[in-house]
Backbone bond lengths (Angstrom), bond angles and torsions (degrees), N, CA, C in turn:
res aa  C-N    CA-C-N  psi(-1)  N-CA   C-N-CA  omega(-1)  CA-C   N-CA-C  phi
1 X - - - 1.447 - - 1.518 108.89 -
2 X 1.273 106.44 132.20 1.496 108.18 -171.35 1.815 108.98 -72.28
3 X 1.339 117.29 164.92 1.702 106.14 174.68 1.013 108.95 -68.94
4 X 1.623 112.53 150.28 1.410 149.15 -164.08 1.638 91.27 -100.56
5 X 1.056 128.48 162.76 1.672 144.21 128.75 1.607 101.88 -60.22
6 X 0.903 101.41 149.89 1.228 113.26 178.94 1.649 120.84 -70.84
7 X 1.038 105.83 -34.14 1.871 112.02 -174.15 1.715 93.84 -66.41
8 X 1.451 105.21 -31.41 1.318 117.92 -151.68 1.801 98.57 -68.25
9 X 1.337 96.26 -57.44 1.995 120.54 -172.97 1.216 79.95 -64.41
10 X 1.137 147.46 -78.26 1.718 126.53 -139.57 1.854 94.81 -61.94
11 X 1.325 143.29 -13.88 1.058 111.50 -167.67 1.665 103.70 -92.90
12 X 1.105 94.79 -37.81 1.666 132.11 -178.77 1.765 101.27 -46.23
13 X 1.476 109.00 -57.64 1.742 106.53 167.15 1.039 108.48 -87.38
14 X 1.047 147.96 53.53 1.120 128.72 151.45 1.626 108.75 -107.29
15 X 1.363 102.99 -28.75 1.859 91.93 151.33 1.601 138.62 -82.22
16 X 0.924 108.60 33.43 1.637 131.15 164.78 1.329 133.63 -54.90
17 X 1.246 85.93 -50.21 1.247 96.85 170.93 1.363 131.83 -85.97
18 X 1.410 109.18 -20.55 1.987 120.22 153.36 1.722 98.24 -35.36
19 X 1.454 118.00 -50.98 1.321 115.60 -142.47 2.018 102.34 -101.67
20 X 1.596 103.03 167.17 0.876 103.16 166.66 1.444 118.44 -86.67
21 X 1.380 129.00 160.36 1.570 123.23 -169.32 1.751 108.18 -45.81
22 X 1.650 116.03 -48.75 0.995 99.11 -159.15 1.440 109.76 -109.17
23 X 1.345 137.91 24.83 1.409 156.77 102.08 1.202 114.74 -25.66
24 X 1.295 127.31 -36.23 1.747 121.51 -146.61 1.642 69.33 -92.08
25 X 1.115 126.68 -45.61 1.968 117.00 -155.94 1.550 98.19 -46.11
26 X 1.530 110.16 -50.58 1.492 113.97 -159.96 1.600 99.22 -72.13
27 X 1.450 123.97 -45.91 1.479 136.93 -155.36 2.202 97.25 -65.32
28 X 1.566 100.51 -28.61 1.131 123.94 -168.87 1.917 96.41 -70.08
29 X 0.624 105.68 -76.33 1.425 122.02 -177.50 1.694 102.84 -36.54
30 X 1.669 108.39 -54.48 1.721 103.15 -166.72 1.810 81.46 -56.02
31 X 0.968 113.21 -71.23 1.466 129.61 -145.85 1.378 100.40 -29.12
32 X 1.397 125.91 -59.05 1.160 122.43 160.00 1.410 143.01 -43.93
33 X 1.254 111.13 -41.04 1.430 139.41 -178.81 1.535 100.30 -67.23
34 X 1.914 124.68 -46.93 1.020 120.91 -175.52 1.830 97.75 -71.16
35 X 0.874 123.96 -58.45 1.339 123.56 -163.89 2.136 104.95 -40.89
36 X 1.653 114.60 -59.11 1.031 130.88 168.18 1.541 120.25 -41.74
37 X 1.654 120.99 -66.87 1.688 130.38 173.04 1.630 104.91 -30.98
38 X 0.991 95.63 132.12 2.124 119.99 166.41 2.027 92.77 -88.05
39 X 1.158 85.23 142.05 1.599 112.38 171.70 1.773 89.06 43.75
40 X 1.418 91.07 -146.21 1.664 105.27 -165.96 1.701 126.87 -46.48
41 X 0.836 98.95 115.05 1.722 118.25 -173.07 1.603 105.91 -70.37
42 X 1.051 119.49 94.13 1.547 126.45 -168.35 1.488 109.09 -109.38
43 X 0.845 154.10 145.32 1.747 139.70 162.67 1.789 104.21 -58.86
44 X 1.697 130.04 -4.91 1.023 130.64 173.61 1.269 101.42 -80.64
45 X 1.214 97.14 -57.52 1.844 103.48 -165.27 1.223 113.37 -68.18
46 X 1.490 107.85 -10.14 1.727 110.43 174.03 1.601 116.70 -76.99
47 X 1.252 102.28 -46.73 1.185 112.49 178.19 1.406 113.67 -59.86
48 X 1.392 120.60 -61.81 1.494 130.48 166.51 1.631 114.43 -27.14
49 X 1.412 110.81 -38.38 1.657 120.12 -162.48 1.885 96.09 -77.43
50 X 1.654 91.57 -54.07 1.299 91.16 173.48 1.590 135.54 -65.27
51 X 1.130 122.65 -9.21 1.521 139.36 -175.36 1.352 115.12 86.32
52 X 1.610 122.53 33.36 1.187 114.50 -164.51 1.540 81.39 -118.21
53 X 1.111 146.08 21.08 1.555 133.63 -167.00 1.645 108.06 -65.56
54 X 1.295 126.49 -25.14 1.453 122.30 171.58 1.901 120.33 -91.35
55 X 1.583 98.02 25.58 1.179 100.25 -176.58 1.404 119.01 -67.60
56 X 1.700 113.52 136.65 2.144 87.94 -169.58 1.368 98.58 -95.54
57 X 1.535 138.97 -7.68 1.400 126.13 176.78 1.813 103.22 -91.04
58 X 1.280 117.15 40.22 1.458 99.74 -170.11 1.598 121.52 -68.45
59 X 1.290 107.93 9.89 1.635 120.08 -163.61 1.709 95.95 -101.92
60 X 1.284 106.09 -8.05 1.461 113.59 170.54 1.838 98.38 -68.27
61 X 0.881 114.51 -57.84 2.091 121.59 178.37 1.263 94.54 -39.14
62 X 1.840 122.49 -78.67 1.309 116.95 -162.66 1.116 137.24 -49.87
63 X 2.008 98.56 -23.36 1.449 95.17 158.57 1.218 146.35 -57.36
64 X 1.559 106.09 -28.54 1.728 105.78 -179.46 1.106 108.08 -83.75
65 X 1.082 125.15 13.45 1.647 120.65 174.10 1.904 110.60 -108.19
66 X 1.684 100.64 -20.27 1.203 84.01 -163.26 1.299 87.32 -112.70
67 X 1.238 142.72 25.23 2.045 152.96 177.28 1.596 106.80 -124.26
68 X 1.308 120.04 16.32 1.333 112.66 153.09 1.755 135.81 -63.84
69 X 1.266 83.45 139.41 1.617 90.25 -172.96 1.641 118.41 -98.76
């Protein structure tokens, strides 16, 4: 994850602890990605916003959205 501003990261970790360590990487990324994306917030368009659109595990993202408890 690229650096945050700071006002930015303290809001951003503070859901960390919802997640497991290596969930939070992926959960980390939407969170951002949603905040960043124009119009519809997709896990595509997130990724895309973020520069990860050629990611080959991208089904790693959809999981934390679709393994909520």
């Amino acid at each position: 994850m690229p650096n945050l501003p700071a006002r930015f990261a303290i809001i951003i970790v503070a859901f960390a602890p919802l997640f497991r360590h290596q969930t939070w990487r992926h959960a980390e990324i939407l969170l951002v990605g949603a905040i960043l994306a124009p119009g519809k917030r997709t896990v595509t368009s997130i990724l895309r916003i973020i520069g990860l659109s050629r990611e080959h595990h991208f089904v790693n993202y959809h999981r934390v959205l679709s393994r909520v408890r």
